[in-house]
C-alpha positions in Angstrom: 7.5 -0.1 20.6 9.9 -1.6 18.2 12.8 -0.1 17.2 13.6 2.0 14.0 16.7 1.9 12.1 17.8 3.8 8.8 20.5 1.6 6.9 22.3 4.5 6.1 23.8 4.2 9.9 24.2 2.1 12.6 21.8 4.4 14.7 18.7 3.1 16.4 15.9 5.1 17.9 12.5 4.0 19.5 9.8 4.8 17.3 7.9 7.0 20.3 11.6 9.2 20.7 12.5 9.6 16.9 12.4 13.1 15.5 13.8 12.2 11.9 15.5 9.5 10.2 19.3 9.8 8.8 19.7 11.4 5.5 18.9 8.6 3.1 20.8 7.1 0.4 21.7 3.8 -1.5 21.9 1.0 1.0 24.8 -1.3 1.1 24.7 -4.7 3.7 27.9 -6.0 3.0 27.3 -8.7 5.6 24.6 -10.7 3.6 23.7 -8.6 0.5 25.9 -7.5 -2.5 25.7 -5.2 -4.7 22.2 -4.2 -3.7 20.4 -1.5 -5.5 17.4 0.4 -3.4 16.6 2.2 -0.3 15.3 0.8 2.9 14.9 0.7 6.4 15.6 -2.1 9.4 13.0 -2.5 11.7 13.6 -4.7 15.5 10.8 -7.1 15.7 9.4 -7.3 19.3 11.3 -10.0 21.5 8.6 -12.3 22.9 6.3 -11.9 19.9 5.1 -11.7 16.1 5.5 -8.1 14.7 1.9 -6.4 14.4 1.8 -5.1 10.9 -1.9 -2.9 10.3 -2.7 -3.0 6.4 -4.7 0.5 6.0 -5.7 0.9 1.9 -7.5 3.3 -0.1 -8.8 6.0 2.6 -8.6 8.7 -0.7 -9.7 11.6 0.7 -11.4 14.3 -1.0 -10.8 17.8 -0.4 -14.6 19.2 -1.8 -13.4 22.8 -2.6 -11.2 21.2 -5.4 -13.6 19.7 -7.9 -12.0 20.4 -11.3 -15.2 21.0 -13.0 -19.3 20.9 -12.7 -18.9 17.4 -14.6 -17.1 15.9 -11.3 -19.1 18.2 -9.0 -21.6 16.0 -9.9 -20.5 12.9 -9.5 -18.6 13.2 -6.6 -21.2 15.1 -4.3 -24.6 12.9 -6.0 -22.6 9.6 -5.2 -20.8 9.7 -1.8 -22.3 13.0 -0.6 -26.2 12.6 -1.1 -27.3 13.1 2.7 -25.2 16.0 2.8 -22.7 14.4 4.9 -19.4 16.4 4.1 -17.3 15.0 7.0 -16.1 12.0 4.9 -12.3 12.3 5.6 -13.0 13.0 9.2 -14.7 9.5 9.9 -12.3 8.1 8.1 -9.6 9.4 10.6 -11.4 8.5 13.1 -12.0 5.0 11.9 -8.4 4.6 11.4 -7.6 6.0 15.3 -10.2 3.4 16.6 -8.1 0.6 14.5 -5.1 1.9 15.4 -6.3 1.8 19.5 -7.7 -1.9 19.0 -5.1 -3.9 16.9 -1.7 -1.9 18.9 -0.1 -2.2 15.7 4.0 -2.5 15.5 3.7 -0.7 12.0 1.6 0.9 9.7 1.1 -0.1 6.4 -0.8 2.4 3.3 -1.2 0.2 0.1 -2.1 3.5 -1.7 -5.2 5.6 -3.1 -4.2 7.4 0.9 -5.3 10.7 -1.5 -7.9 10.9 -3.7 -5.2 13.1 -6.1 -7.4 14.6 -8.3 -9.2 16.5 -4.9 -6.5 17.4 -3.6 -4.7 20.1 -5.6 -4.0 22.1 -2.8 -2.0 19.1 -0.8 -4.2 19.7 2.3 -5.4 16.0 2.1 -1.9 15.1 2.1 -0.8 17.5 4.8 -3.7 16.1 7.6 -2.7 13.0 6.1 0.7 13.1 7.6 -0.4 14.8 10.6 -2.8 12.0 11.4 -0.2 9.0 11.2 2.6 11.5 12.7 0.1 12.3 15.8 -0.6 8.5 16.1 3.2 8.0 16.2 4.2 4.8 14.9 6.1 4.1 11.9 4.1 3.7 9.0 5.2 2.8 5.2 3.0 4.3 2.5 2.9 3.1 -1.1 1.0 5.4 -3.6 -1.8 4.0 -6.0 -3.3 5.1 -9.0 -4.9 8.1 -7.7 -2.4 9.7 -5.4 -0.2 11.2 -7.8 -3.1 13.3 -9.7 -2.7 16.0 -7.0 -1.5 19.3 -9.4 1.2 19.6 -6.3 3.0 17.0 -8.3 4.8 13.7 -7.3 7.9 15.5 -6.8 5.9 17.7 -3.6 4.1 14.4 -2.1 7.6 12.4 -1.9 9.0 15.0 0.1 6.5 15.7 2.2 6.7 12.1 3.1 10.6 11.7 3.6 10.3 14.9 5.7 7.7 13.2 8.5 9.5 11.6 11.7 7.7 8.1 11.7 7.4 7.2 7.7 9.2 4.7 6.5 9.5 5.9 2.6 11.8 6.8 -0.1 10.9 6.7 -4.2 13.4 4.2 -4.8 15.1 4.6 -8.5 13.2 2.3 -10.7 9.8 2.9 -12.1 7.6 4.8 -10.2 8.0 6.7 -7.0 7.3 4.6 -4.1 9.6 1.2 -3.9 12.0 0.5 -0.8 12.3 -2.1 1.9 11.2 -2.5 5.3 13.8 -5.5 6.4 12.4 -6.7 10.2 15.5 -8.0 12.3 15.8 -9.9 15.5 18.7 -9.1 17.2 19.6 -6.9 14.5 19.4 -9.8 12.0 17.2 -9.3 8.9 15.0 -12.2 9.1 12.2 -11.0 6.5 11.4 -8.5 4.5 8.5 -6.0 2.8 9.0 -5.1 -0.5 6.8 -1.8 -0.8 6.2 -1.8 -4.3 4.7 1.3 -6.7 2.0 -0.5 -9.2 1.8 2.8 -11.1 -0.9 3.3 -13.6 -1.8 7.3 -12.7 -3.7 7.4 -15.9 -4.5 11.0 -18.1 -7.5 13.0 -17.9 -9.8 11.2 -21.0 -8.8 7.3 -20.9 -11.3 5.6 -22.1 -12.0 3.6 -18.8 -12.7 6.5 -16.5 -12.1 9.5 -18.5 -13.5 12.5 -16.6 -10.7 11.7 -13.9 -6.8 11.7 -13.7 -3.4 13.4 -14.0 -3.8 16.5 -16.4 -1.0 16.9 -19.4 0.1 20.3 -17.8 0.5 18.7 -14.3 4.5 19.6 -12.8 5.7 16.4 -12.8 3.5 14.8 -15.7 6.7 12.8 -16.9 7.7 11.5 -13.6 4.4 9.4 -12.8 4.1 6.3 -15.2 0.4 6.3 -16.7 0.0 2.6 -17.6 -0.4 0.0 -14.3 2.1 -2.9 -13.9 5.4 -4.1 -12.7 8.2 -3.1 -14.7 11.5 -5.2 -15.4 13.7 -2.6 -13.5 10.9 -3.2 -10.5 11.2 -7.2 -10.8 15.0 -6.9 -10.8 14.9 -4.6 -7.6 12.4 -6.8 -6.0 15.0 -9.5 -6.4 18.1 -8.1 -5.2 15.9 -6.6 -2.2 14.3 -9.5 -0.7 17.6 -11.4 -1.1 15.5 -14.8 -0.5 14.6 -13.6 2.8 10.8 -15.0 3.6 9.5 -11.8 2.4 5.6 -10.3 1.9 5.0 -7.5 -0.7 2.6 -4.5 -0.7 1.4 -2.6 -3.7 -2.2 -1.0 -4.8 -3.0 -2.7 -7.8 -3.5 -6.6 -7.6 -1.3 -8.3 -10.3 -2.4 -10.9 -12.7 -2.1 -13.6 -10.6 -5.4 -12.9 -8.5 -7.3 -13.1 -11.6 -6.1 -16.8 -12.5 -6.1 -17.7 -8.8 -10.5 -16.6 -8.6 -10.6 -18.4 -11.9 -9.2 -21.7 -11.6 -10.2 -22.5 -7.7 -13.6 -21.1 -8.0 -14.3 -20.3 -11.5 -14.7 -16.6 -11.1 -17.7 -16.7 -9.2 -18.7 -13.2 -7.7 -20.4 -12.6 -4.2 -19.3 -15.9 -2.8 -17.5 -17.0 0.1 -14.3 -18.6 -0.6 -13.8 -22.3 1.3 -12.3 -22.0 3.9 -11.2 -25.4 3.8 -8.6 -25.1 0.9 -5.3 -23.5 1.4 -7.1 -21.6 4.0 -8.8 -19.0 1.4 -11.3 -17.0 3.2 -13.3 -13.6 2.2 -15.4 -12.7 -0.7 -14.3 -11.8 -4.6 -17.6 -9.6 -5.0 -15.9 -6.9 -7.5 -15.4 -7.4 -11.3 -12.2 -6.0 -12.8 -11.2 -6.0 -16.6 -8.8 -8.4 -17.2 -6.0 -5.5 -18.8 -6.6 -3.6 -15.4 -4.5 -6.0 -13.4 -1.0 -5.2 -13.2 1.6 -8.1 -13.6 -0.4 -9.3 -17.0 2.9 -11.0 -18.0 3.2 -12.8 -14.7 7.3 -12.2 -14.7 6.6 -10.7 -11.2 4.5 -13.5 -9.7 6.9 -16.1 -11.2 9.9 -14.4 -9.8 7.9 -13.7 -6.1 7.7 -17.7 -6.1 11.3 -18.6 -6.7 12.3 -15.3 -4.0 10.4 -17.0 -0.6 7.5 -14.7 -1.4 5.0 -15.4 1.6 2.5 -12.7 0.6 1.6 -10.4 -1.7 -1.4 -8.0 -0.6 -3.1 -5.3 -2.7 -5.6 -2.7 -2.1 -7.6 -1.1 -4.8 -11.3 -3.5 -5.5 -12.6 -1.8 -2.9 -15.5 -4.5 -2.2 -12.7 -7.4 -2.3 -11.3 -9.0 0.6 -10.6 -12.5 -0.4 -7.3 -13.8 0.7 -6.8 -16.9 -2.0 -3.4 -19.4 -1.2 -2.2 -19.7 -4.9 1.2 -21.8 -5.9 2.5 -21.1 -2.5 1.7 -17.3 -1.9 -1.2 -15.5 -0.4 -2.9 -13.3 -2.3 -5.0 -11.1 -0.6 -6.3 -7.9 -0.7 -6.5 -5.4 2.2 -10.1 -4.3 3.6 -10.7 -0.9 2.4 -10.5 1.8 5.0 -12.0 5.1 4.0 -15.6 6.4 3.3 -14.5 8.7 0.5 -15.7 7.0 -2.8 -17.3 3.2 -3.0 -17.8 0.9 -0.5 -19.5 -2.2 0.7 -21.1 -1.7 4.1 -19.6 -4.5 6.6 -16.3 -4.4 4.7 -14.4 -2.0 5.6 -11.6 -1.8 8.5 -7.8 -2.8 8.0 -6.2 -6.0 8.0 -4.0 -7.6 10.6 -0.5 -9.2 9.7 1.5 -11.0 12.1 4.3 -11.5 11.3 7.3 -14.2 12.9 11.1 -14.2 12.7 10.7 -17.6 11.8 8.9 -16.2 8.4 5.7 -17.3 9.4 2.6 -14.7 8.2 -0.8 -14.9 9.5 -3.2 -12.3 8.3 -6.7 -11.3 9.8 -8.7 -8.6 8.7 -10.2 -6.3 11.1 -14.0 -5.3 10.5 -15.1 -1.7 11.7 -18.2 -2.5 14.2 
């Protein structure tokens, strides 16, 4: 197991023996990074190999005795529940042990919708939640998506919940929205490349027009702490900079920005249901889910410009649940993580987690890893 470091200190722990981090705070690396404005943590890659990072996204489990209303009763239980199956988050758990068990993953990573917020007003989704990836006992970095912070428990609940469990590597981070920090892998105790864990926000209110019986509600404790409309906001591009530091560095957030859009467009003109060619730039997968062009986050493309000029390797999303194409676009990878829960949509034969090796020489290989 690799080792685990909090930047706060210069203490290490193995990831099986530690019981909780150091007290976090603003990180400071004199050595090779001034002025730097975050929170983060150093992980020690393994010695004779790539680090095994496992992708997990969307599980959003649903807590069924906390539908809001009959409107949602029905929707929920006549779509995902018709053969009275009511064990959803269970196989899901399950599916993600049997991942865990046959990819011996280094770390976890949660590119968000872990919660399906708006069940889960009681936290107990959240709760077994932690308890599964705490039992499992490696570190694992969540980010939260747009449906995570709907839980009436409020944001404020959910971040510590997560600060407070042994193995997760998380903290909110001071720029907008509530899940952006660093996971810097070292050799030797050198950073040699970095994850940005980025928040894409967009927790939209109850009644907007693109999905309006679901969402945050106006009286929810921490309504003005979640920030309703998806993107990447200049404080989050700026921190994303002074982060990666031009290390070789991969980000993870839920909602794909812009760039995928133009990527699907221009190499294969936006052609649904087909396999990408595996012959240019390595693109491999299938783009078999339409999205709204104002959905994407990014719509400026002031992130994706400054991932390229930053040694951006990667950037992987969650979110399309039927998506899995990984597309090689002006240099960077854009991919999108297999979906791994049976709570809400999803395409049979596509679902699982997604592989990333990754080496201290900043190379990143990615293979996504089918349930059978």
């Amino acid at each position: 197991m690799p080792s685990v470091t909090s930047i706060f200190d210069n203490k290490a722990h193995t990831a099986a023996a530690v019981c909780a981090f150091p007290k976090r705070g603003v990180y400071k690396m004199k050595n090779w990074q001034k002025n730097a404005n975050g929170y983060g943590f150093l992980l020690e890659m393994p010695a004779d190999r790539p680090l095994r990072a496992l992708q997990l996204t969307d599980m959003q489990t649903i807590d069924l005795t906390h539908i809001r209303n009959a409107t949602r009763d029905r929707q929920i239980k006549g779509a995902y529940f018709k053969n009275g199956v009511w064990g959803m988050e269970e196989r899901t758990y399950a599916h993600v042990r049997a991942l865990v068990k046959k990819v011996q993953p280094d770390l976890i990573l949660l590119t968000g919708d872990n919660v399906y917020g708006e069940f889960d007003d009681a936290g107990l989704m959240m709760r077994e939640l932690i308890a599964l990836f705490e039992e499992i006992a490696i570190p694992w970095a969540p980010v939260f998506g747009n449906h995570d912070n709907e839980s009436r428990m409020g944001v404020n609940w959910q971040c510590e919940q997560l600060k407070n469990a042994p193995h997760c590597l998380f903290d909110r981070g001071h720029v907008t929205g509530n899940s952006n920090y660093a996971v810097y892998l070292t050799r030797e105790g050198k950073p040699c490349f970095a994850l940005a864990m980025m928040d894409s926000n967009g927790c939209h209110e109850v009644g907007n027009p693109a999905a309006p019986e679901e969402g945050i509600t106006p009286d929810n404790i921490d309504y003005d702490l979640v920030e309703h409309k998806e993107g990447i906001y200049p404080d989050q591009i700026a921190w994303y900079r002074q982060a990666v530091h031009d290390l070789p560095n991969a980000v993870f957030l839920h909602i794909q920005p812009r760039a995928y859009l133009d990527a699907i467009t221009e190499k294969y003109h936006y052609q649904f249901g087909t396999d990408l060619a595996t012959d240019q730039d390595g693109d491999r997968g299938e783009y078999a889910e339409h999205m709204r062009p104002e959905r994407f986050c990014d719509q400026s493309g002031d992130f994706f410009r400054c991932a390229k000029e930053s040694a951006c390797r990667a950037i992987f999303a969650g979110h399309q649940h039927n998506n899995n194409s990984i597309i090689g676009w002006q240099g960077v990878q854009l991919g999108y993580g297999l979906k791994t829960g049976f709570c809400t949509y999803w395409r049979k034969g596509s679902t699982g987690g997604t592989l990333h090796e990754i080496s201290a020489d900043g190379r990143f290989v990615s293979t996504h890893i089918y349930r059978v």
